[in-house]
Jmol script that loads the backbone (N, CA, C; Angstrom):
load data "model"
ATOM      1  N   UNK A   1       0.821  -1.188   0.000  1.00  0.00           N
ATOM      2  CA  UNK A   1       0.000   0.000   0.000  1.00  0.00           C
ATOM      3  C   UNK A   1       0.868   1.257   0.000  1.00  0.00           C
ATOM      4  N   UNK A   2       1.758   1.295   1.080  1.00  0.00           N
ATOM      5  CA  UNK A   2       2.880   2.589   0.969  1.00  0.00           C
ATOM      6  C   UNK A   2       4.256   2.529   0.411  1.00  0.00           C
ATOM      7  N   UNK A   3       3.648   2.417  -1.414  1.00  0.00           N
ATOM      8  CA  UNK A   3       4.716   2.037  -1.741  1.00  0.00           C
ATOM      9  C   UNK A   3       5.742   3.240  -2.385  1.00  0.00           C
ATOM     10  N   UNK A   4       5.095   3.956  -2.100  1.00  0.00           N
ATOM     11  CA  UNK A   4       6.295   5.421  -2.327  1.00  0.00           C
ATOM     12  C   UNK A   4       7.275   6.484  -1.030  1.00  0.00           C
ATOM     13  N   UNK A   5       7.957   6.783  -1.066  1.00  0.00           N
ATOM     14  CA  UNK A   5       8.386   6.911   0.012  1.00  0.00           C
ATOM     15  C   UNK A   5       9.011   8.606  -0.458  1.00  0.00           C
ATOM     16  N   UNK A   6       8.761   9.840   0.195  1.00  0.00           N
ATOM     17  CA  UNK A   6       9.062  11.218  -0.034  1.00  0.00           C
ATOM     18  C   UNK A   6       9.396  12.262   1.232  1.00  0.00           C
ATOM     19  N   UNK A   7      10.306  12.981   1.036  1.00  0.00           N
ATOM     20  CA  UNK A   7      10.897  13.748   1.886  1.00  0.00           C
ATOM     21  C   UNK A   7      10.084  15.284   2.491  1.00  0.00           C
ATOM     22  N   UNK A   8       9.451  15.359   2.885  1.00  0.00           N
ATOM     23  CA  UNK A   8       8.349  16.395   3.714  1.00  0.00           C
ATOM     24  C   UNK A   8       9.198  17.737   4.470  1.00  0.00           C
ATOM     25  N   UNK A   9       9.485  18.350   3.813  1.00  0.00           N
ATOM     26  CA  UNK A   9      10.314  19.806   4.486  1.00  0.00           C
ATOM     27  C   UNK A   9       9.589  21.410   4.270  1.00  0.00           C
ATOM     28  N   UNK A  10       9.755  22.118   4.968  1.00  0.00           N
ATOM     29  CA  UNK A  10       9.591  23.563   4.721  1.00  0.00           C
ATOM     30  C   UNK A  10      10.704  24.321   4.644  1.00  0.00           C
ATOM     31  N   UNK A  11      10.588  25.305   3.582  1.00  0.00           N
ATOM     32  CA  UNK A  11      11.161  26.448   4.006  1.00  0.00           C
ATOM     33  C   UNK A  11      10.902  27.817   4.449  1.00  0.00           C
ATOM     34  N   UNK A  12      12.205  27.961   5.562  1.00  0.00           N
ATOM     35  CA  UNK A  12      11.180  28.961   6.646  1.00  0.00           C
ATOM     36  C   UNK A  12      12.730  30.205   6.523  1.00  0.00           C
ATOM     37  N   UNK A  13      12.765  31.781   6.091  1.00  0.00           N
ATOM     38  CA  UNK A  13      13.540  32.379   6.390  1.00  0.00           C
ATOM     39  C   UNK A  13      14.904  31.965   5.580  1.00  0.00           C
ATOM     40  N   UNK A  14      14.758  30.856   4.448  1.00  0.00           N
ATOM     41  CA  UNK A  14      15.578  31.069   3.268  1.00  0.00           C
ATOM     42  C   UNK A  14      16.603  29.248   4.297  1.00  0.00           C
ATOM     43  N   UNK A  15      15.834  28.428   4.973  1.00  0.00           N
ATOM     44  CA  UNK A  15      16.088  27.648   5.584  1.00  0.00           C
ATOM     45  C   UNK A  15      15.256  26.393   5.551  1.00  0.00           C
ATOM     46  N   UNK A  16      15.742  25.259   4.728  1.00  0.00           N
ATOM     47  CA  UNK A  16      14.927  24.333   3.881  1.00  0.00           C
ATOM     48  C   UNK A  16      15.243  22.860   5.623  1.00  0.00           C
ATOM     49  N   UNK A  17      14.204  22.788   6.478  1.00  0.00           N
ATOM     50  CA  UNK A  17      14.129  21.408   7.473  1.00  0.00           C
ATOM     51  C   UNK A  17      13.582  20.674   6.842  1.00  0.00           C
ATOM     52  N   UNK A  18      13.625  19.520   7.644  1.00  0.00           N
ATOM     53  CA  UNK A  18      12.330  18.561   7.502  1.00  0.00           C
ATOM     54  C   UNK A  18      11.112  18.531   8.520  1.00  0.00           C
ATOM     55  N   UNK A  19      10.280  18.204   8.303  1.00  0.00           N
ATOM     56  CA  UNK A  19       8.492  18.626   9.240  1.00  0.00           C
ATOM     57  C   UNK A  19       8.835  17.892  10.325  1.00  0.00           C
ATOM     58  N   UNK A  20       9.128  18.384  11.228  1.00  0.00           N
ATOM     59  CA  UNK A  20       8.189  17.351  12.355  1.00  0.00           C
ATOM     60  C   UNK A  20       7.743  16.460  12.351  1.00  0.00           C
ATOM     61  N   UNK A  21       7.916  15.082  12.956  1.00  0.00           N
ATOM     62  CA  UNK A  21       7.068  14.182  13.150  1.00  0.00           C
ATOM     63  C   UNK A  21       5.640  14.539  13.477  1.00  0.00           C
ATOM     64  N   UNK A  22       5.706  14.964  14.758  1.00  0.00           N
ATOM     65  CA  UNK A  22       4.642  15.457  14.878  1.00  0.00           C
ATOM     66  C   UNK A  22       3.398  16.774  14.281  1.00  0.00           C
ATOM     67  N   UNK A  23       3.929  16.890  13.592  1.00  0.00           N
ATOM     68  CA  UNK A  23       3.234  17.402  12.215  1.00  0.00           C
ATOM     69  C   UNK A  23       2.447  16.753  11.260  1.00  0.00           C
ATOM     70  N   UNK A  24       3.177  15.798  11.088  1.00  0.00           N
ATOM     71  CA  UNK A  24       3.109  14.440  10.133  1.00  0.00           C
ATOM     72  C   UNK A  24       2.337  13.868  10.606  1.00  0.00           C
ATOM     73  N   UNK A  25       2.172  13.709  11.633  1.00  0.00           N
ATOM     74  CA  UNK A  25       1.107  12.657  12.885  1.00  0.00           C
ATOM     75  C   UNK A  25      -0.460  13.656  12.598  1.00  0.00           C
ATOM     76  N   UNK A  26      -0.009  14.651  12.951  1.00  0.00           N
ATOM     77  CA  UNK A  26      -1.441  15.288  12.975  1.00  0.00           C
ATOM     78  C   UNK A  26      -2.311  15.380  11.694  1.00  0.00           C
ATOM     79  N   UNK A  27      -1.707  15.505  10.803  1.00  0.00           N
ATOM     80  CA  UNK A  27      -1.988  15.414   9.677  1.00  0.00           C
ATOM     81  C   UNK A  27      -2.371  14.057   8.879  1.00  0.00           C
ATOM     82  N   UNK A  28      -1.990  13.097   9.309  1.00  0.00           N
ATOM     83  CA  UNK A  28      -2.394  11.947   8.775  1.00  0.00           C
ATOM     84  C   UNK A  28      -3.405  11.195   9.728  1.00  0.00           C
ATOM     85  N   UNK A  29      -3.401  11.550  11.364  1.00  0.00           N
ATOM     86  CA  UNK A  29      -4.216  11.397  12.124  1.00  0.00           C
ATOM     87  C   UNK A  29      -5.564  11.670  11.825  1.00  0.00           C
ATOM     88  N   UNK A  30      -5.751  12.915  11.439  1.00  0.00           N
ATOM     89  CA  UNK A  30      -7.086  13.835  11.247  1.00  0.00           C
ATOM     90  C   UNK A  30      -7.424  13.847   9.732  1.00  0.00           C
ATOM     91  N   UNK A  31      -8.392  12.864   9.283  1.00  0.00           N
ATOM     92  CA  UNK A  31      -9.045  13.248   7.882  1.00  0.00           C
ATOM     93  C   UNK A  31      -9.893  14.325   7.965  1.00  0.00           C
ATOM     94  N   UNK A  32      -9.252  15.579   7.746  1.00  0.00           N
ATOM     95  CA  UNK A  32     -10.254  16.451   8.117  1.00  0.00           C
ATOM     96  C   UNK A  32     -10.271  16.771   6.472  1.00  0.00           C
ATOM     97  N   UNK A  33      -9.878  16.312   5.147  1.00  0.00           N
ATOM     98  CA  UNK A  33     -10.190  16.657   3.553  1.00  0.00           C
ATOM     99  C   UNK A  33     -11.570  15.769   3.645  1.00  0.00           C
ATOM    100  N   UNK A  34     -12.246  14.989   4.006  1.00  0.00           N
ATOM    101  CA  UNK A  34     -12.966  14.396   3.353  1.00  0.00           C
ATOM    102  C   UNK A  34     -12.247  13.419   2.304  1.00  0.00           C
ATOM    103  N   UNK A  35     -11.299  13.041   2.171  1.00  0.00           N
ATOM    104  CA  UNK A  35     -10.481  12.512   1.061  1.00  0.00           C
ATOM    105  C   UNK A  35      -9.902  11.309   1.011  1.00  0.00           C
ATOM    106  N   UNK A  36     -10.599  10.413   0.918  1.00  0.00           N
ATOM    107  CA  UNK A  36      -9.752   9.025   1.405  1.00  0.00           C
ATOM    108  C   UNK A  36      -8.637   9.202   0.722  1.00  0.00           C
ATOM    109  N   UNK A  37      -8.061   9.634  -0.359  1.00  0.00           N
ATOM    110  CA  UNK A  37      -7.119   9.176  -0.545  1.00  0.00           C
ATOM    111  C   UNK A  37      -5.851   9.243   0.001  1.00  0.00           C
ATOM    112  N   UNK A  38      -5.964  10.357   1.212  1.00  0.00           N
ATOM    113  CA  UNK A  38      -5.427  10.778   1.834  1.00  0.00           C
ATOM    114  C   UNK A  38      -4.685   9.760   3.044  1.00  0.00           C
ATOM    115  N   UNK A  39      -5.910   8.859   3.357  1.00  0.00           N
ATOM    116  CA  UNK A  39      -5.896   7.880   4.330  1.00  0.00           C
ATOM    117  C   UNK A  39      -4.510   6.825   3.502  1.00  0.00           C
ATOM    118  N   UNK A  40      -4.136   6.943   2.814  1.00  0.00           N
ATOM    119  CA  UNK A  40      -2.781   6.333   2.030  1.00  0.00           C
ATOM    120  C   UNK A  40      -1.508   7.155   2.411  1.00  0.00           C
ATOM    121  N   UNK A  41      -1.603   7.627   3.736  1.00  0.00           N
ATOM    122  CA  UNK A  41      -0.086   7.926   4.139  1.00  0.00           C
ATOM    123  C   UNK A  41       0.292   7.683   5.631  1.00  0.00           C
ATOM    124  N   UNK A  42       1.631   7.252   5.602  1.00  0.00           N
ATOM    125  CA  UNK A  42       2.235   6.993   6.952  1.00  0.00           C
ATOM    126  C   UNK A  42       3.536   8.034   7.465  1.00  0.00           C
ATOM    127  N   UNK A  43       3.215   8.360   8.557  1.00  0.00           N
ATOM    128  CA  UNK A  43       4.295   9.208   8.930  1.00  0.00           C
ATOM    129  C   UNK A  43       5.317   8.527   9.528  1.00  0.00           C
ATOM    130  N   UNK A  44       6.886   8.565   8.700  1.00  0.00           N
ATOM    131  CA  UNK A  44       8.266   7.422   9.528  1.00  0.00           C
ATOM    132  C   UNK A  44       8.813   8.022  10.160  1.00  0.00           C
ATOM    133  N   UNK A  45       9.026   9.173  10.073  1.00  0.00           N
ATOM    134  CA  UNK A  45      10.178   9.805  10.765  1.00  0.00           C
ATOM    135  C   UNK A  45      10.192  11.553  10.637  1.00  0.00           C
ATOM    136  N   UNK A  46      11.022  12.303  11.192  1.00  0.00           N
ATOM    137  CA  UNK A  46      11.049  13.989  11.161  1.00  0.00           C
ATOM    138  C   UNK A  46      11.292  14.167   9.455  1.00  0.00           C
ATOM    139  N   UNK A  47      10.219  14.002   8.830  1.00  0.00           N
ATOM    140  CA  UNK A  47      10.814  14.479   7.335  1.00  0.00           C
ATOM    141  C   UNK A  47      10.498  13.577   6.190  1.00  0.00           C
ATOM    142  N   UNK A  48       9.528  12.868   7.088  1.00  0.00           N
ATOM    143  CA  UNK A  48       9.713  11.386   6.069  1.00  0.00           C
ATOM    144  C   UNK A  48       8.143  10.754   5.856  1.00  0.00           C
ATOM    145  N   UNK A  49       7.737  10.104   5.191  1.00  0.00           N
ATOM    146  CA  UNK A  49       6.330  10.065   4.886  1.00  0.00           C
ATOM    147  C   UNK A  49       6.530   8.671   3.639  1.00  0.00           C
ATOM    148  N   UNK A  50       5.575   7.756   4.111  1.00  0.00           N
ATOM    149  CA  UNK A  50       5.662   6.669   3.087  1.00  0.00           C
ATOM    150  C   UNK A  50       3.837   7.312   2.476  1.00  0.00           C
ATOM    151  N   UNK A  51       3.609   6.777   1.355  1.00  0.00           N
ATOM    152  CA  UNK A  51       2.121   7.250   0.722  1.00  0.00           C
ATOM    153  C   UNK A  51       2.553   5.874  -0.568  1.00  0.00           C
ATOM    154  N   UNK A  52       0.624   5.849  -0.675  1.00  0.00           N
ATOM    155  CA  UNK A  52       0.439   5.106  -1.400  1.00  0.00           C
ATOM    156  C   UNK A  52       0.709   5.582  -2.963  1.00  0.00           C
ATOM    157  N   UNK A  53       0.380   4.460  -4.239  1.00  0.00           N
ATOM    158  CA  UNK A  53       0.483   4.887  -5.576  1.00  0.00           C
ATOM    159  C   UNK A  53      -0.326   6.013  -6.218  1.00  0.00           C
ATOM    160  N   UNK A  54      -1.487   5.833  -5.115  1.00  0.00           N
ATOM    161  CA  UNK A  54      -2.817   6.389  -5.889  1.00  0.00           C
ATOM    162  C   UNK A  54      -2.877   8.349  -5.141  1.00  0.00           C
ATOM    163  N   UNK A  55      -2.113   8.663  -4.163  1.00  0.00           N
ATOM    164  CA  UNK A  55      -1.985   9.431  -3.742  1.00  0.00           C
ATOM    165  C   UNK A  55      -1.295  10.517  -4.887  1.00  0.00           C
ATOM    166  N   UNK A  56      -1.726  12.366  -4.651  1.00  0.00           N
ATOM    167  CA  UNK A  56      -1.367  12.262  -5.814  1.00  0.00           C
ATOM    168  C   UNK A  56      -0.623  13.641  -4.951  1.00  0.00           C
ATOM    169  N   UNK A  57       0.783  14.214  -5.102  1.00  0.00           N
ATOM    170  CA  UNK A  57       1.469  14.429  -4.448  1.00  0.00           C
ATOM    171  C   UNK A  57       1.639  16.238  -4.350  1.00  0.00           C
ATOM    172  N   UNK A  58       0.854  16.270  -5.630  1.00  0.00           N
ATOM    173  CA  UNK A  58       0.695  18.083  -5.524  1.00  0.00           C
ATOM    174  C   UNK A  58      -0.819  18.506  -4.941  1.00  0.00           C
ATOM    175  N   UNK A  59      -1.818  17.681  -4.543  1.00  0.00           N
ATOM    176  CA  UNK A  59      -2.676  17.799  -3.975  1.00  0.00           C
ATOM    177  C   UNK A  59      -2.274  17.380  -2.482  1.00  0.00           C
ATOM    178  N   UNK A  60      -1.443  16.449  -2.096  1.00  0.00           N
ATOM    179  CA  UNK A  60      -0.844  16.455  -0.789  1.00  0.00           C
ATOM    180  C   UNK A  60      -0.386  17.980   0.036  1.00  0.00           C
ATOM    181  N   UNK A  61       0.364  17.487  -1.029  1.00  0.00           N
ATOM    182  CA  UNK A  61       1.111  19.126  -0.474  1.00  0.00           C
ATOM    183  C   UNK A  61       0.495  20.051  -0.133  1.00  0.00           C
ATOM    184  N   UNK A  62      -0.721  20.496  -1.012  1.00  0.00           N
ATOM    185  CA  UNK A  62      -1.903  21.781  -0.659  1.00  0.00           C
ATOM    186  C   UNK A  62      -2.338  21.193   0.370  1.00  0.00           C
ATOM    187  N   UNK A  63      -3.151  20.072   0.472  1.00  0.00           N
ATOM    188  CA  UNK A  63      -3.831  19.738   1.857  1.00  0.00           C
ATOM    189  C   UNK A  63      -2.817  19.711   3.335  1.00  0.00           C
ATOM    190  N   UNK A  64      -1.718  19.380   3.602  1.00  0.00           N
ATOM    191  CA  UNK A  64      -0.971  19.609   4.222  1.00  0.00           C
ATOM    192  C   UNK A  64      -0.531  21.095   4.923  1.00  0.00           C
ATOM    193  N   UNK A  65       0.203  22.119   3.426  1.00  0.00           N
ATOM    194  CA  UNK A  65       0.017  23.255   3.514  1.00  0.00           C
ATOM    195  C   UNK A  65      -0.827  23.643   4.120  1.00  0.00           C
ATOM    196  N   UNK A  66      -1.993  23.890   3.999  1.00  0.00           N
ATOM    197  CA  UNK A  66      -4.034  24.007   4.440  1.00  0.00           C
ATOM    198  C   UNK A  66      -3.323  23.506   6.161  1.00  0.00           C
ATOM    199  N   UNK A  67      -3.495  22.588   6.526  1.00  0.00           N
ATOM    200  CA  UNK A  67      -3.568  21.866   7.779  1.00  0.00           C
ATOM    201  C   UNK A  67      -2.261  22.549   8.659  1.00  0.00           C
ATOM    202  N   UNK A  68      -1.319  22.516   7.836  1.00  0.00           N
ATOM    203  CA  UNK A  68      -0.127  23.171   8.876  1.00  0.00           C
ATOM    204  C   UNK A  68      -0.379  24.512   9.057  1.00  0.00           C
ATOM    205  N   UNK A  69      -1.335  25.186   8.143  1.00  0.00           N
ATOM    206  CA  UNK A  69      -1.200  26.870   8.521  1.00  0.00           C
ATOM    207  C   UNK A  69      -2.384  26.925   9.692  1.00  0.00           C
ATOM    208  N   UNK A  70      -3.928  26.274   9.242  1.00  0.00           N
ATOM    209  CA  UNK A  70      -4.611  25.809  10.804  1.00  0.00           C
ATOM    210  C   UNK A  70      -3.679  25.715  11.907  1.00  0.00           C
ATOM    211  N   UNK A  71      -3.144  24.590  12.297  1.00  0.00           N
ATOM    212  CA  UNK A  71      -2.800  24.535  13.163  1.00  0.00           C
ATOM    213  C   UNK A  71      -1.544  25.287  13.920  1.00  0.00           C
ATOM    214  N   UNK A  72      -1.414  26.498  13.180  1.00  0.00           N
ATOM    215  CA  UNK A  72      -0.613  27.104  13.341  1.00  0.00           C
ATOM    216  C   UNK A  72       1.260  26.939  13.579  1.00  0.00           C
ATOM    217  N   UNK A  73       1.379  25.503  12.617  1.00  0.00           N
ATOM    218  CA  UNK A  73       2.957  24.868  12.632  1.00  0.00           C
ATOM    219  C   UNK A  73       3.462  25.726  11.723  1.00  0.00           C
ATOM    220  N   UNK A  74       2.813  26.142  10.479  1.00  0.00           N
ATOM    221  CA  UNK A  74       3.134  26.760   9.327  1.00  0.00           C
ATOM    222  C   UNK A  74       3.219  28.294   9.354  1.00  0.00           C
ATOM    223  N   UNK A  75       4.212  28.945   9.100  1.00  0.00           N
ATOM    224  CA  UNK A  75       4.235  30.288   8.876  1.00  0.00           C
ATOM    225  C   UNK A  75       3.518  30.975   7.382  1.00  0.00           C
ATOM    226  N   UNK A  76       2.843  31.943   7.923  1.00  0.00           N
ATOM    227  CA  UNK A  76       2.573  32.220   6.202  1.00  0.00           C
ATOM    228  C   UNK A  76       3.393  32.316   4.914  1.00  0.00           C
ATOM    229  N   UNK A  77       4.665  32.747   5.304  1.00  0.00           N
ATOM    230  CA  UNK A  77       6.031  33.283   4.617  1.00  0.00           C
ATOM    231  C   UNK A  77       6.527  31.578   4.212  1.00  0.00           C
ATOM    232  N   UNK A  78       5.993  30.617   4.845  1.00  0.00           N
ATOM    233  CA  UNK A  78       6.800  29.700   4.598  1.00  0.00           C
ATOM    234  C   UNK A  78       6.074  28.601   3.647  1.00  0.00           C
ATOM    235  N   UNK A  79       6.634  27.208   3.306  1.00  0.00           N
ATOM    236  CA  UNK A  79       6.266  27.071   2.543  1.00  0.00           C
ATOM    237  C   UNK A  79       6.508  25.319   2.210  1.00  0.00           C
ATOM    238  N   UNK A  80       5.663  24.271   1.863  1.00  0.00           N
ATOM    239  CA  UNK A  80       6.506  23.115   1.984  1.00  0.00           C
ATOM    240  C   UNK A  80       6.882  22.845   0.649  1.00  0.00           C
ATOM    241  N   UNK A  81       8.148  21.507   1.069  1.00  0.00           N
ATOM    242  CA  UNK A  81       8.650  20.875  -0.319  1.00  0.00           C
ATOM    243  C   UNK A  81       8.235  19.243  -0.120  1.00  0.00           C
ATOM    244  N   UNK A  82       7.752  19.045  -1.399  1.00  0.00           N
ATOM    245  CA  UNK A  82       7.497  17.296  -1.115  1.00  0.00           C
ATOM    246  C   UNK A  82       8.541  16.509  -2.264  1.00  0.00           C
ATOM    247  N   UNK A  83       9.089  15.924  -1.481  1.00  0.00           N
ATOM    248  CA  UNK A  83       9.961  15.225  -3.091  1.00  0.00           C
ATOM    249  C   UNK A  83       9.565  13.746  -2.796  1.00  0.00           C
ATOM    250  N   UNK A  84       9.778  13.194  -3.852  1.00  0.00           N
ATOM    251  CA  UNK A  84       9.910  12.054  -3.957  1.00  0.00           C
ATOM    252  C   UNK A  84      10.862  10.922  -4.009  1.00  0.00           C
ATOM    253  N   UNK A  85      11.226   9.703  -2.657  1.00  0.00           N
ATOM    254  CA  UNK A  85      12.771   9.137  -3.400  1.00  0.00           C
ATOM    255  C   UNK A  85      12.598   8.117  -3.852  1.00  0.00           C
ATOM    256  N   UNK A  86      13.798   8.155  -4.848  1.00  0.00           N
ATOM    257  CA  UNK A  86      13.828   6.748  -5.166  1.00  0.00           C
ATOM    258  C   UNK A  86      14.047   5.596  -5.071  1.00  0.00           C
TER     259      UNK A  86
END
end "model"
wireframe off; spacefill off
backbone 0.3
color backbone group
């Protein structure tokens, strides 16, 4: 099912991290899109995120974006990167 595996970072002040675990948690915890497809991700580690095939990774990102600025993890100025590895 989580067969893709991608690197979850922001940049904040010209300074590229990786998210929080606990970022990652909240966010995959809470279907708050209405979106199953969403329900196709696992949070591994500070930065790290396994997701399924069907997940589609520039709509991640917005819904994420969306959820981190709620919960106030996200700065407005800032901004995430999702890559993908191989």
């Amino acid at each position: 099912m989580f067969a893709r595996r991608i690197r979850v970072e922001y940049e904040e002040n010209g300074r590229r991290l990786p998210c929080p675990l606990k970022w990652l948690d909240s966010f995959s915890m809470r279907n708050f899109t209405n979106a199953s497809v969403f329900d196709n991700t696992l949070p591994v580690a500070d930065g790290v995120m396994e997701i399924g095939t069907r997940v589609p990774v520039e709509e991640l990102k917005a819904a994420m974006e969306d959820w981190f600025r709620k919960k106030s993890y996200l700065a407005k100025a800032a901004g995430l990167v999702l890559l993908e590895e191989s």
